[in-house]
N, C-alpha and C positions, 0 to 999 in steps of 0.2 A: 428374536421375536420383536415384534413392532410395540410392544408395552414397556421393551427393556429389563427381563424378566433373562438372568440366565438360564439357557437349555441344556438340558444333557440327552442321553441315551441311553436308553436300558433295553436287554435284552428281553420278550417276554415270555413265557413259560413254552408258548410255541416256537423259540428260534429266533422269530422275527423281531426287528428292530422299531421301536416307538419314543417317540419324543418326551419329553420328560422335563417339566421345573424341579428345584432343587426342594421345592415344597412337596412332592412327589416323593422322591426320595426317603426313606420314613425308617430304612435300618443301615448298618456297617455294611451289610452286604447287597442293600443295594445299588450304595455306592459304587462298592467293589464291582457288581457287574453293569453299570453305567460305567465304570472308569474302563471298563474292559472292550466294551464296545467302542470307546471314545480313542484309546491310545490305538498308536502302530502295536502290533503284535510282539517286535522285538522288545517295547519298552514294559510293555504289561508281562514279559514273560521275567523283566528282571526281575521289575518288582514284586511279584507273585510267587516267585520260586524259590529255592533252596536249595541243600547240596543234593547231589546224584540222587538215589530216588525220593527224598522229600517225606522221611522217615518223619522226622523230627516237624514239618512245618505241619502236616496233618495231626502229629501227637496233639502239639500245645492245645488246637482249637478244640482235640477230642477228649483232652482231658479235663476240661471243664464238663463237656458233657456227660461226662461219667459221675459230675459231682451232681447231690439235687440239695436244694434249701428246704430246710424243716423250718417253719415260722413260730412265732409267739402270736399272741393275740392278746384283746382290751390290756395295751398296754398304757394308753393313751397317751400318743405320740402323736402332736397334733405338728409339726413342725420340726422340719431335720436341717441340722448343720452339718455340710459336707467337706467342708472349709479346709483344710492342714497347711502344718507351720515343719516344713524340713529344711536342716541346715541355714536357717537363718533365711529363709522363703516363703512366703506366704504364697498360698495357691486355694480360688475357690472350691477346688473340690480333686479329689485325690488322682484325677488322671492326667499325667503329663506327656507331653510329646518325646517319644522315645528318640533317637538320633538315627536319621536316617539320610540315604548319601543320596544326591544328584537331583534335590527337588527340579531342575531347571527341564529337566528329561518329559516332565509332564506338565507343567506348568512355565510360562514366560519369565513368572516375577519370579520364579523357585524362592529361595530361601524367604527370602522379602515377605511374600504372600505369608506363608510359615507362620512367622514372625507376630504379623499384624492380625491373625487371626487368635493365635494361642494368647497376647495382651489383650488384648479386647473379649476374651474366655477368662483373663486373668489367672490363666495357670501357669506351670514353667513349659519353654520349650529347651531342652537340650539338644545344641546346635551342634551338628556334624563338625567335625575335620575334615569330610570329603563333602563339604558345602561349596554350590557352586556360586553360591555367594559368601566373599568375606563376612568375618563374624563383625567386624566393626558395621560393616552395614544392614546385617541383620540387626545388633542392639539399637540401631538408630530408628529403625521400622519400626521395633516393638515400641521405644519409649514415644513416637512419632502416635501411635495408635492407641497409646495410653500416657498422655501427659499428665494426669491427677497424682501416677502411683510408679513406683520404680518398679520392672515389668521383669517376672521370673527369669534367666538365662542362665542357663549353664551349659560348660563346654564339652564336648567328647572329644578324648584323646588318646592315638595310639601312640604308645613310646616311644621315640625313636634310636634306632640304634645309636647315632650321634647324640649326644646328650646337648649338646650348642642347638640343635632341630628343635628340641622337646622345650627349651627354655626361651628359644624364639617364639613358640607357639605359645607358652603359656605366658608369657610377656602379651602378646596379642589379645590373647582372652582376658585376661585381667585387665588390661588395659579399655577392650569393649567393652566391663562392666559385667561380666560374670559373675556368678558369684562362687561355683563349686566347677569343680573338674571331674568328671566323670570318664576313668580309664578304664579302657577294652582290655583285656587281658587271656581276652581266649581265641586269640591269631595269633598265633606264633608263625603259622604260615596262612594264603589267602585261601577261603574255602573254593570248593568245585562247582559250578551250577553248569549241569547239562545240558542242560536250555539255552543259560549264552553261549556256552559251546557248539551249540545246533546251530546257531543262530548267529555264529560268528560276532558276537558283541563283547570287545574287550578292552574298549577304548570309549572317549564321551566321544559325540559331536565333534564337527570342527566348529571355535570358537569357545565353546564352554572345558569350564578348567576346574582344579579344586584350587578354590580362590585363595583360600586361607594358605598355604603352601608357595604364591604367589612372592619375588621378592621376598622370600623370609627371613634371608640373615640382614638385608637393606642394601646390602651391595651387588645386586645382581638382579636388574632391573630389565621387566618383562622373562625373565624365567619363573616357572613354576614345577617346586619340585616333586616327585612321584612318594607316596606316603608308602614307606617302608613295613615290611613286618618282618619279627627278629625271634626264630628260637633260642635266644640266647638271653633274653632278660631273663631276670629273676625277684627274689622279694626284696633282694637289695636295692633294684632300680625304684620297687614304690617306696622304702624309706629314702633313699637318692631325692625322687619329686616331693615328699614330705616335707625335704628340708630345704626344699629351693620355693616351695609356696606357703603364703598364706593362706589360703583357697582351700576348705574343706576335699578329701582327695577319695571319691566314691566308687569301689571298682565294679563294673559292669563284664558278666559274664564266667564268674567261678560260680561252679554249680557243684564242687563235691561239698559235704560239708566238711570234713576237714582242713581241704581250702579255708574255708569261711573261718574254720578255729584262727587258724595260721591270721588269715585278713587281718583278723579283732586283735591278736599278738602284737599285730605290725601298725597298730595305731591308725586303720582306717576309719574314717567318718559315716559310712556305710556302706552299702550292698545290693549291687540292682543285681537279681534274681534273672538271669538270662542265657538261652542260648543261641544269641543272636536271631534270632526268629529262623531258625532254623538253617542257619544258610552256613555255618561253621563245618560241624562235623556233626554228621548225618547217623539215627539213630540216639544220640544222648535223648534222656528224657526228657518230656515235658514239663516246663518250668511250674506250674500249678500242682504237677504229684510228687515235686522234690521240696516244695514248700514247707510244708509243716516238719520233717527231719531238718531242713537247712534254718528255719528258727528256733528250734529247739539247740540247735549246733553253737547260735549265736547267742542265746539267753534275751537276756536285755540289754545287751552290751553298745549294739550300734541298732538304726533302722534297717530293715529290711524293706526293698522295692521288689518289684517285679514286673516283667512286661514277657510277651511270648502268647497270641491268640485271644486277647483280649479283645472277643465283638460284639457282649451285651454286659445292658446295668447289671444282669445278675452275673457275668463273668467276673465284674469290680466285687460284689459284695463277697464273693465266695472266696476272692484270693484277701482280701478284707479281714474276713470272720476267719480265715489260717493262719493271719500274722502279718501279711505285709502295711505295710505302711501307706501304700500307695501303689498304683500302678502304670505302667506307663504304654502309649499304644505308636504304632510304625507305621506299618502299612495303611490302617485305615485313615489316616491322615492325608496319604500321599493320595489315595482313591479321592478323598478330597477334594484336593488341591486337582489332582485332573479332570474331574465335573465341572469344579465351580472356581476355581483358585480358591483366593482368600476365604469367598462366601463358605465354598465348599469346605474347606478345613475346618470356619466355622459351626457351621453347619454339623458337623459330627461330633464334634468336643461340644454340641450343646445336647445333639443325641443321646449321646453317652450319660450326661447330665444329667437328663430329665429319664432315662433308664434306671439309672442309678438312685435318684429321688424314689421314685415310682417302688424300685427292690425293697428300698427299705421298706418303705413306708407299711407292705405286704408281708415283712418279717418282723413288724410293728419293731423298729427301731428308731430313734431319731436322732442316735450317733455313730459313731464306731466303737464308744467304749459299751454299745448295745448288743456287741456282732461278735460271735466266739466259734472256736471250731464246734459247741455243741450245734451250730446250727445247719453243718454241712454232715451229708450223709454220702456215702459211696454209691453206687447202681450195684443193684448184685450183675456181675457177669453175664451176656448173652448166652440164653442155652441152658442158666443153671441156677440153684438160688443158696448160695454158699455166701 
């Protein structure tokens, strides 16, 4: 547009296609279907999907909708702090960028964009291993976009069977200025998505890589190696990275809560509540109805996160008021970033934001130590009133 005004695309209730500013734009899911309009079809079907029939990515978003908020009222809360302090990280407000692989797929500056959007939201982004931009030049974007303040990062990592892999990468992150390590731990193998199998997509682009893999031990310049998964670790391998970081070590992806006993046994720093957005193994349940047994599992011992369909303020305050600590969002980032780049990332992490203000302020809260499970209620059942 001739004002300089980014455009997108949205689909409209009829089918058809209509023009759109990012001021337009006004939920997660319109994003979602402006980014849907806007990518190739093979790319919208990665990001969108999950394993075989997509059990699990339907759960997450429908198990919020099974929750409803019961409010307080004249509490007189004229004023809410959204603010949280994890792992030695200050974030304005409890929603962080989940780690998600291949931003370049949908946007030019991929990771870059990311970066500069979540420092200038001042929250944390946790930066892929399958980023197709190295993490050193991610941290450099984010402190580039916030020079006043040293800018949220942390790194996602899957083990590697080579243990020389795993100490190379987290040499690199530490060295960009990370500040936690956030390991996957529920790939032992890759999951199945139907769709890129339809669609024959099993490789990047040519040209784009996962960067950070690139040269990693330092002697093998212009190769980049293929991110391994291993049934074969075990709890030995997280005290193994325990003892080889100083870096708080947060596992992302145990969802039993005996797991989580075991976690807190093994001296982790906490616990992102996740089942990959569904793209693991299909059918586990939804991250929001395993919540309140996986905090209770945990006591007070470490934080609890969570990410998994997070796409309204009132999605934050319900996983909020069950115990998480914070939450964290994937996809609708990347819908983001495919509207608008950086604006667009923007742009939704302030959504969320002002969502999120707004819940409260309606559940007359004006903290989180306002927000308790009395204020989440169940749906009775379609069909029945049990």
């Amino acid at each position: 547009m001739s004002d300089g005004r980014i455009t997108a695309l949205y689909e409209t209730t009829a089918g058809e296609t209509a023009p759109a500013t990012l001021d337009d734009l006004l939920t997660v899911r319109d994003f979602e279907a402006a980014a849907r309009v806007r990518l190739e079809p093979i790319y919208y079907d990665y990001v969108a999907g999950g394993a075989h029939d997509e059990v699990t990515v339907r759960a997450n978003e429908e198990g919020f909708a099974r929750l409803s908020l019961l409010p307080r009222v004249l509490r007189g809360n004229t004023k809410r702090d959204v603010s949280v302090s994890l792992f030695g990280s200050r974030a304005s407000m409890p929603v962080l960028i989940s780690p998600t692989a291949f931003h370049r797929l949908v946007c030019a500056e991929g990771e870059v964009a990311t970066a500069r959007a979540a420092a200038r939201a001042d929250t944390i982004m946790i930066a892929s291993m399958a980023s197709t931009v190295a993490v050193g030049e991610v941290a450099a974007a984010a402190r580039a976009a916030a020079p006043d303040r040293e800018p949220g990062l942390w790194f996602q990592l899957y083990l590697q069977p080579d243990r020389e892999d795993t100490t190379a990468l987290v040499r690199r992150a530490t060295e960009a200025g990370c500040t936690a390590l956030v390991v996957t731990v529920d790939s032992p193998v890759l999951g199945v998505s139907d769709r890129n199998r339809r669609n024959h997509f099993h490789d990047l682009p040519a040209g784009m890589y996962c960067e950070n893999l690139r040269n990693l031990r330092g002697d093998e310049p212009g190769n980049v190696r293929q991110i391994a998964m291993s049934a074969a670790l075990t709890w030995d391998d997280v005290d193994w990275l325990r003892e080889h970081t100083s870096l708080p070590v947060i596992l992302k992806g145990v969802l039993h809560p005996e797991d989580a006993r075991i976690a807190v046994a093994h001296g982790v720093a906490g616990l992102l509540l996740s089942n990959h957005g569904g793209r693991q193994l299909d059918t586990a349940p939804a991250t929001i109805e395993l919540l309140p047994e996986f905090v209770r599992a945990v006591g007070a011992e470490i934080p609890v996160l969570l990410d998994g369909g997070i796409r309204r303020g009132t999605d934050i305050v319900k996983a909020l008021a069950l115990g998480a600590a914070a939450v964290g969002v994937g996809r609708p980032i990347v819908w983001g970033l495919a509207v608008g780049g950086e604006q667009g990332a923007a742009r939704v992490l302030e959504t969320l934001r002002e969502e999120l203000d707004h819940a409260l302020a309606l559940c007359g809260a004006d903290g989180f130590a306002d927000l308790s499970p009395a204020l989440v209620r169940v749906r009775p059942a379609a069909g029945g009133t049990r």
